[in-house]
MARTIBA-355871 format. One record per residue: chain; y negated, x negated, z of N, C-alpha, C, CB in turn. Coordinates in Angstrom, 1 decimal. Atoms other than C-alpha are relative to their C-alpha. Glycine has a CB too. Layout:
@c->A | nnorth->Y | neast->X | nup->Z | canorth->Y | caeast->X | caup->Z | cnorth->Y | ceast->X | cup->Z | cbnorth->Y | cbeast->X | cbup->Z
...
END
This chain:
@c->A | nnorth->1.2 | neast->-0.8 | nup->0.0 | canorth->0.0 | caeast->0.0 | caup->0.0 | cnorth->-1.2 | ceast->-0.9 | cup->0.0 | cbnorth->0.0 | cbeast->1.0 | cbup->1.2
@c->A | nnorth->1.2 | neast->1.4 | nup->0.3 | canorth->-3.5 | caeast->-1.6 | caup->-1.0 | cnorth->-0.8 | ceast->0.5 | cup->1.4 | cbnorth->-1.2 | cbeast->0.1 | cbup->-2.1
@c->A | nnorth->0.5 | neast->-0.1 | nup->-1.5 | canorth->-5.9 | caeast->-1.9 | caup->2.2 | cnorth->-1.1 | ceast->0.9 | cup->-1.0 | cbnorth->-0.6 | cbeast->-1.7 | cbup->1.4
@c->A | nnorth->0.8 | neast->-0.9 | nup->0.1 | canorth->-8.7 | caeast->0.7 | caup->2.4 | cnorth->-1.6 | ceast->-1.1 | cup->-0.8 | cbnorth->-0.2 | cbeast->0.9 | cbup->1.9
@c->A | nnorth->1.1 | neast->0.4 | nup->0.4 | canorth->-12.1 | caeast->0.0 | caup->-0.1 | cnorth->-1.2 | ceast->0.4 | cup->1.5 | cbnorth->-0.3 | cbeast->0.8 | cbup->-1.6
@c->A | nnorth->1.4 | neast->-0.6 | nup->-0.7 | canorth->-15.4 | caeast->0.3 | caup->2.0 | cnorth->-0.5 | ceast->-0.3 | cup->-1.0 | cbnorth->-0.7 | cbeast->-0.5 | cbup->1.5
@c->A | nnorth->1.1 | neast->0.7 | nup->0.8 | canorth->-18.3 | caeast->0.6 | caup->0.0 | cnorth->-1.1 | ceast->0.3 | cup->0.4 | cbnorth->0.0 | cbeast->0.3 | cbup->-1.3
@c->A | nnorth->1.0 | neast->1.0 | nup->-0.8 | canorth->-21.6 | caeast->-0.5 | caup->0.3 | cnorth->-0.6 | ceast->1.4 | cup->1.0 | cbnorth->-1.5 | cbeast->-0.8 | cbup->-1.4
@c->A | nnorth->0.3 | neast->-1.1 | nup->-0.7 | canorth->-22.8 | caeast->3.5 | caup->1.2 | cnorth->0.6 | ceast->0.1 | cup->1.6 | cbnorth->0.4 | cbeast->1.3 | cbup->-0.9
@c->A | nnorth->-0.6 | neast->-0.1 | nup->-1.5 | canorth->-20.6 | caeast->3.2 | caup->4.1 | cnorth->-0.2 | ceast->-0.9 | cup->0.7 | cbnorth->1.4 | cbeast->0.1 | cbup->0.0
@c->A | nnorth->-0.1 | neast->0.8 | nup->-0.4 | canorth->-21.5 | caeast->0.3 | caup->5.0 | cnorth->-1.4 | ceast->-0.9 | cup->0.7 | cbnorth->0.7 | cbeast->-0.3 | cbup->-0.9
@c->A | nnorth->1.1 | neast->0.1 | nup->-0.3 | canorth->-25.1 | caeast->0.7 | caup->6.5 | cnorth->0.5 | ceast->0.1 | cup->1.5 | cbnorth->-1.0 | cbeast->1.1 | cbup->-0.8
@c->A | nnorth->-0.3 | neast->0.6 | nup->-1.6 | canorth->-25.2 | caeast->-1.0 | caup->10.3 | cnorth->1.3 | ceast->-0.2 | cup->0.1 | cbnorth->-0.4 | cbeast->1.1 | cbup->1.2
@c->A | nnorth->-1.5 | neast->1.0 | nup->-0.9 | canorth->-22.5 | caeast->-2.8 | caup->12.6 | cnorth->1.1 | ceast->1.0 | cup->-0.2 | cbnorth->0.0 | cbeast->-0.3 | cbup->2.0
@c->A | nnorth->-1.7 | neast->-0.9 | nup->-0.1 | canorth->-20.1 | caeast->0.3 | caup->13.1 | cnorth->-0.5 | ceast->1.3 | cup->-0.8 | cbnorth->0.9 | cbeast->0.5 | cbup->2.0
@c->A | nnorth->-0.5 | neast->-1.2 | nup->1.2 | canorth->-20.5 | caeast->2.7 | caup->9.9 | cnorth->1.1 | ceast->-0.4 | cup->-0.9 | cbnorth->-1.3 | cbeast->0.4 | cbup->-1.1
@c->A | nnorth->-0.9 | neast->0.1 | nup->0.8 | canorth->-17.7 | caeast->3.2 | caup->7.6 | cnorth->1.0 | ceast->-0.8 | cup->0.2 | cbnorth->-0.4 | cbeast->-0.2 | cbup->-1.0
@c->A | nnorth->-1.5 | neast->1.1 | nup->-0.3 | canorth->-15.6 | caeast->1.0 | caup->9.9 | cnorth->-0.3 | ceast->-1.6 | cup->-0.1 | cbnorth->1.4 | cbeast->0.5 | cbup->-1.3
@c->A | nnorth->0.2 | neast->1.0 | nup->0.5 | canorth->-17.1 | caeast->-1.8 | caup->8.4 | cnorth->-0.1 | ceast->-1.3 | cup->1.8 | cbnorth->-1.7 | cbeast->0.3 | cbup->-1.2
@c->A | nnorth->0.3 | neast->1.0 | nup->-1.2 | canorth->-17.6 | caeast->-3.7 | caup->12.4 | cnorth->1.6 | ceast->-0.6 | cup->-0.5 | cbnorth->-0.4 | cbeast->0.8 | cbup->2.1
@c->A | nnorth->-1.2 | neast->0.9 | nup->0.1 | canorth->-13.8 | caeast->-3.9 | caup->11.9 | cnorth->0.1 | ceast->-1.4 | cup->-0.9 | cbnorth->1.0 | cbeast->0.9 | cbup->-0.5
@c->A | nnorth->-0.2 | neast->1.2 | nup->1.3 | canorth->-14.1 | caeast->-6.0 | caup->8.5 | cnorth->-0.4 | ceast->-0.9 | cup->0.2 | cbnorth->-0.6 | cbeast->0.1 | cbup->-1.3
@c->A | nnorth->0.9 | neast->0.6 | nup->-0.7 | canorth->-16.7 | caeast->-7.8 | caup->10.0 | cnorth->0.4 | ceast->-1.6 | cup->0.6 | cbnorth->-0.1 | cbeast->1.0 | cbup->1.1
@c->A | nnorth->-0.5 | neast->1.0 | nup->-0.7 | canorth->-15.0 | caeast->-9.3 | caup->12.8 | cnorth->1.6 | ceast->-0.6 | cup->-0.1 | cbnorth->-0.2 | cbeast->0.5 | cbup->1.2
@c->A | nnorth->-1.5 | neast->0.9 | nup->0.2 | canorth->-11.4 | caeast->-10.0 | caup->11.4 | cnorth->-0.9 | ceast->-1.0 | cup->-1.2 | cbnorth->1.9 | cbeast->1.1 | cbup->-0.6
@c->A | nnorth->0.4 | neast->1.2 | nup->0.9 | canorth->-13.5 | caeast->-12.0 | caup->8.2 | cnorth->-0.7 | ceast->-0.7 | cup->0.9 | cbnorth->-0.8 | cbeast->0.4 | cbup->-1.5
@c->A | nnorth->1.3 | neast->1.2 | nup->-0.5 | canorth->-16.0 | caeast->-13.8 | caup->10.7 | cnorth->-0.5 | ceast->-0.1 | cup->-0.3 | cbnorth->-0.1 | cbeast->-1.1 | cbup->0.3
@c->A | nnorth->1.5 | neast->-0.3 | nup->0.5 | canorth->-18.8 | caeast->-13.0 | caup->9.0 | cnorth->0.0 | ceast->1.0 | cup->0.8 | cbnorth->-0.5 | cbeast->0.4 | cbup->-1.7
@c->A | nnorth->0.7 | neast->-1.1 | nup->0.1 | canorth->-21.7 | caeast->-11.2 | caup->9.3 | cnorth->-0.1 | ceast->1.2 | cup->-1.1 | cbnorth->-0.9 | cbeast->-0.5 | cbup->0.2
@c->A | nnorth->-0.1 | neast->-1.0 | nup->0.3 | canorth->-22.4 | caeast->-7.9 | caup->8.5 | cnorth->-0.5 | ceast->0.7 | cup->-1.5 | cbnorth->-0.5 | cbeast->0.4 | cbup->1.0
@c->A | nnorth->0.7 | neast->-0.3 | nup->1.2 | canorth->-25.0 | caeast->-8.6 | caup->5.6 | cnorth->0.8 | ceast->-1.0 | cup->-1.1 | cbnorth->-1.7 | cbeast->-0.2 | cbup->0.2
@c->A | nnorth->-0.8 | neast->1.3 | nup->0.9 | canorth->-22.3 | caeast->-11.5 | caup->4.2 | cnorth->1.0 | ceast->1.3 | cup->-1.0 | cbnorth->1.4 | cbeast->-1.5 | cbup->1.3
@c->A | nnorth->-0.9 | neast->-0.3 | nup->0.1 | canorth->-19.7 | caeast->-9.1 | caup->4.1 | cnorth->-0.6 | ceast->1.4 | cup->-0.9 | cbnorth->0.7 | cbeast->0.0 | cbup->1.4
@c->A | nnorth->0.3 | neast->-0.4 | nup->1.0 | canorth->-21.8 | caeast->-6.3 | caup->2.3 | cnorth->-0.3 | ceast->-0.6 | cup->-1.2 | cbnorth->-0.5 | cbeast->0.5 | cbup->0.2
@c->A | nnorth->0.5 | neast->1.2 | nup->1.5 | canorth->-23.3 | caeast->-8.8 | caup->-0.4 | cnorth->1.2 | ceast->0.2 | cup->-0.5 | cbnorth->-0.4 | cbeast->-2.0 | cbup->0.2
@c->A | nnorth->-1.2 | neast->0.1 | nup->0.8 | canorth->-20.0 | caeast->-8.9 | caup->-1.7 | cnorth->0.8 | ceast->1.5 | cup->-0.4 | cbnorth->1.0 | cbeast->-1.0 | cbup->0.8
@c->A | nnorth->-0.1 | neast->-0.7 | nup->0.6 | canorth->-19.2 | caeast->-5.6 | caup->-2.3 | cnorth->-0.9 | ceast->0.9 | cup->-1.1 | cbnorth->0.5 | cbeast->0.3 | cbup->0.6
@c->A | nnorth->1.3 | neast->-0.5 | nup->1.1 | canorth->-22.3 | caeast->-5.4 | caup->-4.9 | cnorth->0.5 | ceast->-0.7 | cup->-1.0 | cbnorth->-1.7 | cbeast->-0.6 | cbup->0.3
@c->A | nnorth->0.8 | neast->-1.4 | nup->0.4 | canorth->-22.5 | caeast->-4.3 | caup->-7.9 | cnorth->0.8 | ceast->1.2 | cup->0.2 | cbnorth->-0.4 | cbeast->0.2 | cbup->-1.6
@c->A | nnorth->-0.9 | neast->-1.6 | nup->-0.3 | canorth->-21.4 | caeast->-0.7 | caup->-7.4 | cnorth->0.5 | ceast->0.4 | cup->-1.5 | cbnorth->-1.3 | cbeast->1.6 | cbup->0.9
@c->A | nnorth->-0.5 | neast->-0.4 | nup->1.4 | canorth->-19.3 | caeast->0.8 | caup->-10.1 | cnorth->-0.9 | ceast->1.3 | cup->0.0 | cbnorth->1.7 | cbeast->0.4 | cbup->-0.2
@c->A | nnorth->0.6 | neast->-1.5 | nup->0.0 | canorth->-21.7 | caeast->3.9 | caup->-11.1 | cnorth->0.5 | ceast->-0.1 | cup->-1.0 | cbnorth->-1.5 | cbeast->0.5 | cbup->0.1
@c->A | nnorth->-0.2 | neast->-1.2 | nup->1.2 | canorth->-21.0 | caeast->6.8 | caup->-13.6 | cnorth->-0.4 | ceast->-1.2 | cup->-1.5 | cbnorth->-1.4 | cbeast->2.0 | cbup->0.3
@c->A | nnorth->0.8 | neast->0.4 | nup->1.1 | canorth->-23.2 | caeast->4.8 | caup->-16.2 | cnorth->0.6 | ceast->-1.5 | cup->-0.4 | cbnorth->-1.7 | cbeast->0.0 | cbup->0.3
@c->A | nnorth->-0.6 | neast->1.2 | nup->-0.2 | canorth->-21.6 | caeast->1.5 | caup->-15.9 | cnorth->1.9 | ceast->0.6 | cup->-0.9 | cbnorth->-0.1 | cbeast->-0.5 | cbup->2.1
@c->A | nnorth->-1.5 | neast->0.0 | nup->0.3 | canorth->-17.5 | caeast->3.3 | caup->-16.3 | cnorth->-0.5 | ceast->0.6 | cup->-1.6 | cbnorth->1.1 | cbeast->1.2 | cbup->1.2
@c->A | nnorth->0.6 | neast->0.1 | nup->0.9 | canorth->-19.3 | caeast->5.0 | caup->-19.0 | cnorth->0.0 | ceast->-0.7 | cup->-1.8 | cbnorth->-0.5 | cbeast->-0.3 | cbup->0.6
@c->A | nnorth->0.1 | neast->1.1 | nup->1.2 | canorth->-20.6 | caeast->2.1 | caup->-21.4 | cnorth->1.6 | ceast->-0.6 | cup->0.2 | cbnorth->-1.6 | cbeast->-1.5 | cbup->0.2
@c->A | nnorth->-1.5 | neast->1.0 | nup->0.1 | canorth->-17.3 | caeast->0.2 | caup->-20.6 | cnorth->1.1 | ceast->0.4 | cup->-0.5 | cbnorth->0.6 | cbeast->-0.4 | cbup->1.1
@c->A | nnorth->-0.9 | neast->-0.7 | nup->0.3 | canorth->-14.9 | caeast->2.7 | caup->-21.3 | cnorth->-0.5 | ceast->0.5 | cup->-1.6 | cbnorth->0.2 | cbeast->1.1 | cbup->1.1
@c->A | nnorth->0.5 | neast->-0.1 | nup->0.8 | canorth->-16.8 | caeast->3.2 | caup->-24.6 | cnorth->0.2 | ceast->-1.2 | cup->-0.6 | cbnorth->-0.9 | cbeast->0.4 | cbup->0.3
@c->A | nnorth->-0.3 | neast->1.2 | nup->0.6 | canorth->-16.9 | caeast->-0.6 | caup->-25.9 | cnorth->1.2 | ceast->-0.4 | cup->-0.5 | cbnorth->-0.3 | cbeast->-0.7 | cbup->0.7
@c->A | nnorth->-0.7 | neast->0.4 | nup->0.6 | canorth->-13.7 | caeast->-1.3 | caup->-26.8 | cnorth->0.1 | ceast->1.4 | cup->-1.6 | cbnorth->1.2 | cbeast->-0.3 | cbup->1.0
@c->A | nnorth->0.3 | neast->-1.5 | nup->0.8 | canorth->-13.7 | caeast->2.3 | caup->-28.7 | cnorth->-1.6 | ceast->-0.4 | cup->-1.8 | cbnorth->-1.1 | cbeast->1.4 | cbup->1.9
@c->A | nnorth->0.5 | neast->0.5 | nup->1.0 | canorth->-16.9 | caeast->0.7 | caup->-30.6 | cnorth->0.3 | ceast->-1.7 | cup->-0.6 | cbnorth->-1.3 | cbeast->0.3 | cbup->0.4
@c->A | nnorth->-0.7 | neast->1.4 | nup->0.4 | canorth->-15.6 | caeast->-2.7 | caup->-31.3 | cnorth->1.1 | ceast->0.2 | cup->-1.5 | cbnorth->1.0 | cbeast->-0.6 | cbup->1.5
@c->A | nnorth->-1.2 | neast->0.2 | nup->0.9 | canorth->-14.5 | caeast->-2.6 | caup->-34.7 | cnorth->1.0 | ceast->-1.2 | cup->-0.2 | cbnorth->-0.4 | cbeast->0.1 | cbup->-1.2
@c->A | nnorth->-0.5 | neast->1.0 | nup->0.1 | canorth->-13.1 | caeast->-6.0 | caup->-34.6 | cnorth->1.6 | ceast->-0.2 | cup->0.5 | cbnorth->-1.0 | cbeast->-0.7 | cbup->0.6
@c->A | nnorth->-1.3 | neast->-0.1 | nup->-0.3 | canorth->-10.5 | caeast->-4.9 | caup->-32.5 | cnorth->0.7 | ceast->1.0 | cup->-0.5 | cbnorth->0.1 | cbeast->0.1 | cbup->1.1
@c->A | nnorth->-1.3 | neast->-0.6 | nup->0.5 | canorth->-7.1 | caeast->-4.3 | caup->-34.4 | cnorth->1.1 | ceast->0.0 | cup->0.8 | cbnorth->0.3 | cbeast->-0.7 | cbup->-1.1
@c->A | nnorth->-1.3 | neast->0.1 | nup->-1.3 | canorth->-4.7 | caeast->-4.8 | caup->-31.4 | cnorth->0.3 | ceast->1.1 | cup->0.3 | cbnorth->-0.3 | cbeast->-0.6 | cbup->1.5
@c->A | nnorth->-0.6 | neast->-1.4 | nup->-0.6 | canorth->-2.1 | caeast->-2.5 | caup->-29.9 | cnorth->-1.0 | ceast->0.6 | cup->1.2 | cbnorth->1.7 | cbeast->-0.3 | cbup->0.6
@c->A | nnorth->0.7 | neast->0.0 | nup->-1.4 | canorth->-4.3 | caeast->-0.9 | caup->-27.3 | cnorth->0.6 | ceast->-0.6 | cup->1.2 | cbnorth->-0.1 | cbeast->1.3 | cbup->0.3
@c->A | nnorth->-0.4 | neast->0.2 | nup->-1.0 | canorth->-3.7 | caeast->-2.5 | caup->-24.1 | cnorth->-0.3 | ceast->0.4 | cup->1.3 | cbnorth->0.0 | cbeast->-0.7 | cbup->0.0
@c->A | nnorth->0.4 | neast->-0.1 | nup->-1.2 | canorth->-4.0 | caeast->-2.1 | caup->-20.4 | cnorth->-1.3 | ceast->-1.1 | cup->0.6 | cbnorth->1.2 | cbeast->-0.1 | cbup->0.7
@c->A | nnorth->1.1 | neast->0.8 | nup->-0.2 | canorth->-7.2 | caeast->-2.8 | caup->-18.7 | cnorth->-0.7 | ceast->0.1 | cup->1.0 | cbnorth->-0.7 | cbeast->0.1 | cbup->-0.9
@c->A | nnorth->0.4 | neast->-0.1 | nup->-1.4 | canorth->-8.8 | caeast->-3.1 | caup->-15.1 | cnorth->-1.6 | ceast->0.2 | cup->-0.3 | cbnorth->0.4 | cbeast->-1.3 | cbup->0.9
@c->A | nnorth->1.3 | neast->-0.4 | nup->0.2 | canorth->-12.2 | caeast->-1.6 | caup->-14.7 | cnorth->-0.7 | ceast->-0.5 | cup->1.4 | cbnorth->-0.3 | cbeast->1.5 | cbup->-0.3
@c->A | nnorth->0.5 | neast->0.7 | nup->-1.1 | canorth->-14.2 | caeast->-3.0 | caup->-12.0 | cnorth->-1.8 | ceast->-0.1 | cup->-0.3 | cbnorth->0.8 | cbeast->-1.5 | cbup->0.2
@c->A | nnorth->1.7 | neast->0.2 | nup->0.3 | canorth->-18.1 | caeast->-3.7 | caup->-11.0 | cnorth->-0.5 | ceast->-0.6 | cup->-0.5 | cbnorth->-0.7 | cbeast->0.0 | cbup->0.5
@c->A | nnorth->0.1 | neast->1.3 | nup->1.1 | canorth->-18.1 | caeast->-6.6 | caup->-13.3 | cnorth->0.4 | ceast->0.3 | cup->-1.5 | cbnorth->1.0 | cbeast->-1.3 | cbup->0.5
@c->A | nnorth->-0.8 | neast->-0.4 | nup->0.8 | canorth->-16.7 | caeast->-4.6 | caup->-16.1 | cnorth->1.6 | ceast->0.4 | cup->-0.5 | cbnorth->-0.3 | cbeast->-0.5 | cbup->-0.4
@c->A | nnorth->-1.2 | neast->0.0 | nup->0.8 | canorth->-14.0 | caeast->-3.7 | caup->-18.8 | cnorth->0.9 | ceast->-1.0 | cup->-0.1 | cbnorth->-0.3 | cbeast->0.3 | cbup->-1.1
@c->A | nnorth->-0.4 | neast->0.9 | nup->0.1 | canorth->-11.4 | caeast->-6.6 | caup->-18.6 | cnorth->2.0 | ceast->0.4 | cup->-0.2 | cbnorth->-0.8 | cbeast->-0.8 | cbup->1.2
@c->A | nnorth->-1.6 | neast->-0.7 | nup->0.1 | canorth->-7.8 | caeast->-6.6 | caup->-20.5 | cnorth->0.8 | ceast->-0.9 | cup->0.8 | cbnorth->0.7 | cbeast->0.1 | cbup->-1.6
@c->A | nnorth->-0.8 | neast->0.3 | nup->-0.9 | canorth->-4.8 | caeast->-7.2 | caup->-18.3 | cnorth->1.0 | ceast->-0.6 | cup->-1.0 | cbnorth->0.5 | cbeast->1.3 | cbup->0.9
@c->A | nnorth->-1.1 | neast->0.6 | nup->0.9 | canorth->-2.4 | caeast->-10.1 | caup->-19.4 | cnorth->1.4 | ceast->0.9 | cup->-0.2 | cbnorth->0.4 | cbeast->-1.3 | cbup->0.7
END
């Protein structure tokens, strides 16, 4: 089972969204430990990405599998 996401909304002061826990088992602080779950995936972001391969004539490949994340569209070996 994968561990629980917090994200950043949940993650305003020491003990919202649980986040004190994350906190104190990584040994960081509170503003380390959000920084890193930036950029947020928004609507507009899944969007364009899920769109791009779709406009990409270049690609002739079997469609593949592909992980979406807040860094983008990226295909899976």
């Amino acid at each position: 089972m994968a561990e629980p996401v917090v994200l950043p909304d949940q993650a305003r002061g020491d003990e919202a969204g649980g986040v004190a826990a994350y906190v104190r088992r990584a040994g960081i602080d509170t503003a380390t430990f959000t920084a890193a779950l930036e950029p947020q995936l928004t609507p507009a972001t899944v969007g364009t990405e899920i769109a791009r391969p779709c406009r990409d004539t270049g690609n002739q490949d079997e469609p593949g599998i592909y992980e979406l994340t807040c860094h983008g569209l990226h295909a899976l070996a």
